[in-house]
C-alpha positions in Angstrom: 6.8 17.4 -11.3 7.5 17.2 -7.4 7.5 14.3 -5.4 4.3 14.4 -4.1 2.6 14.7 -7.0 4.1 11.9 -8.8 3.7 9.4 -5.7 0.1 10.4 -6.2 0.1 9.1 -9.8 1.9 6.4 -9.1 -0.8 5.3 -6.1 -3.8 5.6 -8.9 -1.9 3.6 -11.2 -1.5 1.0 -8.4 -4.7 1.2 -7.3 -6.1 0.6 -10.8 -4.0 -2.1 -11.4 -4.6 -3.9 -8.4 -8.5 -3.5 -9.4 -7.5 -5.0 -12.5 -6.4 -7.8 -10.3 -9.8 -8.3 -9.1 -9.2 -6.1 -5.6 -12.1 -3.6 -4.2 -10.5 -0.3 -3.2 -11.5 0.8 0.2 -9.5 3.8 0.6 -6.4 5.5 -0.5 -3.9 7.4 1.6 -5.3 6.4 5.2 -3.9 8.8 7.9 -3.4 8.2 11.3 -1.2 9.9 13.9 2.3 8.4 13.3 1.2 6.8 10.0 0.0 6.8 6.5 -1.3 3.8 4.1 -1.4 4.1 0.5 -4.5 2.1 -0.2 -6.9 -0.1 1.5 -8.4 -2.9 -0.3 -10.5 -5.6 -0.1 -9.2 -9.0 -2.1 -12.0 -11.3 -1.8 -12.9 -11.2 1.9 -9.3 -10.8 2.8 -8.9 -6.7 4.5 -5.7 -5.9 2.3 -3.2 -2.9 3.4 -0.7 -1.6 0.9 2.2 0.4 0.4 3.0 1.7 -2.8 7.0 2.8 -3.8 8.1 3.9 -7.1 11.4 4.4 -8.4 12.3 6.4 -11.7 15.0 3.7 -12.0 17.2 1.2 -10.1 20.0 3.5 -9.2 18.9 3.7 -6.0 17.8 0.4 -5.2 14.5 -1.5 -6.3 11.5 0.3 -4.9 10.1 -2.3 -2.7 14.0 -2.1 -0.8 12.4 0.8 0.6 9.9 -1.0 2.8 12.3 -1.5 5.7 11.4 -3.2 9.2 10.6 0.2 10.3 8.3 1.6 7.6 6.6 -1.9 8.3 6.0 -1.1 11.8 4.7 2.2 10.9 1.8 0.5 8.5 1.2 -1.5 11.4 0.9 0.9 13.8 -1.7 2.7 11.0 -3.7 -0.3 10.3 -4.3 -0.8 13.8 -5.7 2.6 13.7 -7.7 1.7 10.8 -9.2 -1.3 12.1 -9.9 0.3 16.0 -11.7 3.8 14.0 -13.8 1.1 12.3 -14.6 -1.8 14.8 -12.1 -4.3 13.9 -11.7 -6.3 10.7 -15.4 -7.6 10.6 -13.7 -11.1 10.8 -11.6 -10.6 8.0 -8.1 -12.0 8.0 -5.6 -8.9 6.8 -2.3 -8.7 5.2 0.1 -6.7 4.0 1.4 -6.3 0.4 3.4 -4.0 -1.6 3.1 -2.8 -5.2 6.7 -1.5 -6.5 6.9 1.0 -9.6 9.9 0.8 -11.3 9.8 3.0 -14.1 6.5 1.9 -16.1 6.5 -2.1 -14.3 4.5 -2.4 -12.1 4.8 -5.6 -9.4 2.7 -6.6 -6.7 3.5 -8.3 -3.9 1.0 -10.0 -1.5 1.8 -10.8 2.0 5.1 -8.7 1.6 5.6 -8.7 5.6 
């Protein structure tokens, strides 16, 4: 299985187990010039913006490592995009969290950065 297409699982099973969390999915892999977001969510009437990493195992680090300063200001960049292509938040406060996959756990973390 390539890359792609197992980022792509992983996303759905993050996506589904964030909805198990109680979240609303908006929209998965957002795309902007510059910039892509995994999923877009809605956690009560908080506008939610996540990045999703998966790692087979921790060889390489733990998957949420991967989210440095500069893939943050890349999801930045994108939500902005986001938000401008649909008039703003709506008054919703927003965040950003991450959901790491490391092997078959799955962790979330809210307001990552």
């Amino acid at each position: 299985m390539n890359k792609r297409t197992e980022g792509s699982i992983r996303e759905h099973l993050a996506a589904a187990y964030l909805a198990e969390q109680g979240l609303t999915i908006l929209e998965h892999n957002f795309r902007a010039p510059g910039g892509e977001i995994d999923l877009i969510a809605l956690d009560g009437n908080t506008l939610v913006f996540v990045e999703v990493k998966y790692r087979k195992d921790g060889r390489m680090g733990l998957p949420e490592e991967a989210v440095t300063v500069r893939k943050q200001r890349t999801i930045r960049r994108t939500a902005a995009a986001y938000l401008s292509e649909h008039g703003g938040s709506g008054g919703r406060p927003c965040r950003f969290d991450v959901v790491a996959v490391l092997g078959e756990k799955i962790s979330w973390i809210p307001n990552a950065f």
